[in-house]
N, C-alpha and C positions, 0 to 999 in steps of 0.2 A: 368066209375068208375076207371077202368085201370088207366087212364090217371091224375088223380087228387092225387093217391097215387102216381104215381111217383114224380108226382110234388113236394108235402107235401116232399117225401124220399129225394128229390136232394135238397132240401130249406135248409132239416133241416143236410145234410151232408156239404153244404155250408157254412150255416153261421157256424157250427163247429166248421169250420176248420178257418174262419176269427177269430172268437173268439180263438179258439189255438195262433192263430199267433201274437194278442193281448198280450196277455198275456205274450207269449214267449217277445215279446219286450220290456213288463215292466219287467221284468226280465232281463233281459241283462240292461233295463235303468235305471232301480234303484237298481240293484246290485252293479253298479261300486263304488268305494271304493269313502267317502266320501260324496256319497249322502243317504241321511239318512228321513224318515218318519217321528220319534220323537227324538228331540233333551233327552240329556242322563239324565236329570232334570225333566224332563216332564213324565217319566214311572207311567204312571195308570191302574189298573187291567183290564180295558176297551179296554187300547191302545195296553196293554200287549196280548189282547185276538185276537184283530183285526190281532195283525201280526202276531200270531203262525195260525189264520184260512188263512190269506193271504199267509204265507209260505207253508202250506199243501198244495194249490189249485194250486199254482204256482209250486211244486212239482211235481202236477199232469202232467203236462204239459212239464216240464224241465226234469225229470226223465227218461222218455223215448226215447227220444232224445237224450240227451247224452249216456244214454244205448246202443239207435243204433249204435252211432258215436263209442263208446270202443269196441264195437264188432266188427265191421269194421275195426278198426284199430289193434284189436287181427289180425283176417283173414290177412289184407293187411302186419301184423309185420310179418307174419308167411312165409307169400309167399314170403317178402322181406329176409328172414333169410336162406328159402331152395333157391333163385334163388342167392343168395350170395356166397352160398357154405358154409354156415353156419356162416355167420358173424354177430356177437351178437351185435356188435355196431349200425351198417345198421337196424338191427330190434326195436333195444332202442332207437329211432331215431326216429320209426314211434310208438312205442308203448307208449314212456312214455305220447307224450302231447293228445294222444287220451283214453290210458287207468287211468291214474290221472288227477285230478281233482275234480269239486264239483258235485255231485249225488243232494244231497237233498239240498233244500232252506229251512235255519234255519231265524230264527228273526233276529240273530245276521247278516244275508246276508243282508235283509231289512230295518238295522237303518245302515249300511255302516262300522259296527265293523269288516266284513271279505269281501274279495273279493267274488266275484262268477267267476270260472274259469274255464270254459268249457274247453278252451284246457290248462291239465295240464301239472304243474311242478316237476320236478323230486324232489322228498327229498332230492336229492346227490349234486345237483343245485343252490338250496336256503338254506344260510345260517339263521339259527333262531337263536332269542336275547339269546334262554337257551344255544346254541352251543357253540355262539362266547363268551358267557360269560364263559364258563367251558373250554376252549382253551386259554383265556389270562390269 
C-alpha cells in the first residue's frame, strides 16, 4: 500500500511542476509585445472572460516566481550595498531589474497592449509619451 501512494504522490508532484513550467512559457510566449489572442475589433464578453480567467491562472504561476526573483535580488541588492561600503549605485544596479517589473498578468499583457517584464525597468530609465510630452 506504501508503495502505490508514493507513486500516485511523485506522479502528481511531477506533472505539476511540468504543467507550471507550461504555463510559465506561455507566459513569457505570448506576453511579448505584439503578440496578441484577440485582435482589438473582435472583443466579446466571452473572449473578454477567457483572458481575465487565462490572466488569473497564469498569475498563478508568474507571481510567485518573480516574487522569489525581487526578494533575492532585495537580499543580493543588500549585501552588494554593505560589501561596497555602502555604495547605492552598486545596489540599484542589482535592485532595480529584479525588484521592478510585472507581478500580475492583466488582459492587457495577453492581447500584447503591455509588455510582461520580468526583469524590470527603472522609472528614472524609461522615458513615457506624458513626460516627454510635458518637457518639450
Amino acid at each position: 500500500m506504501k508503495q502505490s501512494q508514493y507513486f500516485w504522490k511523485s506522479s502528481l508532484k511531477r506533472g505539476t511542476s511540468i504543467l507550471m513550467l507550461i504555463v510559465f512559457a506561455l507566459v513569457v510566449g505570448f506576453g511579448a509585445p505584439g503578440v496578441s489572442f484577440a485582435a482589438e475589433g473582435e472583443s466579446s464578453p466571452s473572449n473578454e472572460a477567457a483572458l481575465g480567467v487565462g490572466s488569473f491562472f497564469l498569475t498563478l504561476v508568474y507571481a510567485p516566481v518573480k516574487l522569489a526573483y525581487a526578494i533575492g535580488g532585495g537580499i543580493v541588492g543588500g549585501f552588494a550595498y554593505a560589501l561596497t561600503g555602502g555604495d547605492l549605485e552598486t545596489a540599484q544596479d542589482v535592485w532595480e531589474p529584479s525588484v521592478y517589473g510585472t507581478y500580475v498578468i492583466t488582459p492587457d499583457h495577453l492581447k500584447g497592449n503591455e509588455p510582461v517584464r520580468f526583469f524590470g525597468v527603472s522609472a528614472y530609465d524609461e522615458e513615457t509619451p506624458y513626460v516627454t510630452e510635458k518637457l518639450n
